[in-house]
C-alpha positions in Angstrom: 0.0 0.0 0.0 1.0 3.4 -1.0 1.0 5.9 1.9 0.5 9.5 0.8 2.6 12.2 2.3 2.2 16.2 1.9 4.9 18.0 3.2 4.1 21.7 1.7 1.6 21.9 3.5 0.8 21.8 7.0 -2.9 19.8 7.3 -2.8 19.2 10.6 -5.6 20.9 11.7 -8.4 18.7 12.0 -10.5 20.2 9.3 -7.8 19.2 6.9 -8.0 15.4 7.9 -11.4 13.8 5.9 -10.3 15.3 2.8 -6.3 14.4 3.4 -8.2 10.9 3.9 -10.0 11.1 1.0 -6.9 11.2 -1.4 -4.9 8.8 0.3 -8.1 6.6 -0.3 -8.4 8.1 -4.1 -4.5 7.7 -4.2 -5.1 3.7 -3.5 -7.8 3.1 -5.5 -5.7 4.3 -8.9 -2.5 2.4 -7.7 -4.6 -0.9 -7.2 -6.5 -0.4 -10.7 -3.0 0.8 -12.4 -1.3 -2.5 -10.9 -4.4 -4.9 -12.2 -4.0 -2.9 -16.3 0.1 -3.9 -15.6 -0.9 -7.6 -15.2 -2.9 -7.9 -18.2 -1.8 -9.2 -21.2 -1.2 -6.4 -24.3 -4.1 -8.6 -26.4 -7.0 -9.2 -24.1 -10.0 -11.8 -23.9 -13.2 -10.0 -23.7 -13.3 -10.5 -19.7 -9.9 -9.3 -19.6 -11.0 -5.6 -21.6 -13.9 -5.5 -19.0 -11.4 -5.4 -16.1 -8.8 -3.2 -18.1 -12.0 -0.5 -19.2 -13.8 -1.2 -15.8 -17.2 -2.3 -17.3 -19.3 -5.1 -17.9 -19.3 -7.6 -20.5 -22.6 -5.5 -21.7 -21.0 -2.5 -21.8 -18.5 -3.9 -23.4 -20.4 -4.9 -26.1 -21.9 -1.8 -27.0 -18.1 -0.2 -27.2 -17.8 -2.7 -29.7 -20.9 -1.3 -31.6 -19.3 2.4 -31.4 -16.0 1.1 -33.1 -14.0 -0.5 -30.3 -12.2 -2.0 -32.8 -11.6 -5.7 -32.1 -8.6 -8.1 -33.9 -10.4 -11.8 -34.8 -8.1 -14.7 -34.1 -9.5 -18.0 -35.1 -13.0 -17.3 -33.9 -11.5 -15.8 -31.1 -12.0 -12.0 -30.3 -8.9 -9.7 -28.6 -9.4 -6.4 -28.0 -5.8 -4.4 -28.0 -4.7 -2.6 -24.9 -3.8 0.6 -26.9 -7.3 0.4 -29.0 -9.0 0.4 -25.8 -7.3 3.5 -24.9 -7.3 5.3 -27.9 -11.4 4.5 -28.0 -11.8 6.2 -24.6 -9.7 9.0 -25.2 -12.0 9.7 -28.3 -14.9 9.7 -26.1 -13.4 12.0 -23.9 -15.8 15.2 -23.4 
């Protein structure tokens, strides 16, 4: 576990400690979901690009329909780590 330190600032009033809370928690959260993308393959089953896009197999699906693109090996789809980011950061607003 990461532990988050700020030292240019001094947050030790107790105002200061839900939100210093909040980004150690935040802070986690991103480590733990950067660690899980790390220990996925570069060409991923379907199952595998819901865990990496954080969705369900569903939504997954419906990516798909909006040109997710998806390579076909042997009647087997894999969906391309860098596809899947490149299709999100089209979608971004």
């Amino acid at each position: 576990m990461v532990k988050l330190q700020i030292e240019s600032m001094d947050l030790k009033d107790e105002a200061f400690s839900p939100i210093v809370a909040m980004i150690a928690l935040k802070v986690d959260e991103a480590f733990e979901v950067h660690k899980k993308r790390r220990e996925l393959p570069r060409y991923m089953k379907q199952n595998q690009a819901g865990l990496y896009m954080n969705c369900s197999y569903n939504t997954l699906q419906k990516y798909k329909a909006m040109g997710l693109r998806v390579i076909m090996l042997d009647g087997e789809e894999k969906i391309d780590q860098i596809d899947a980011d490149s299709f999100m950061e089209k979608h971004k607003l």
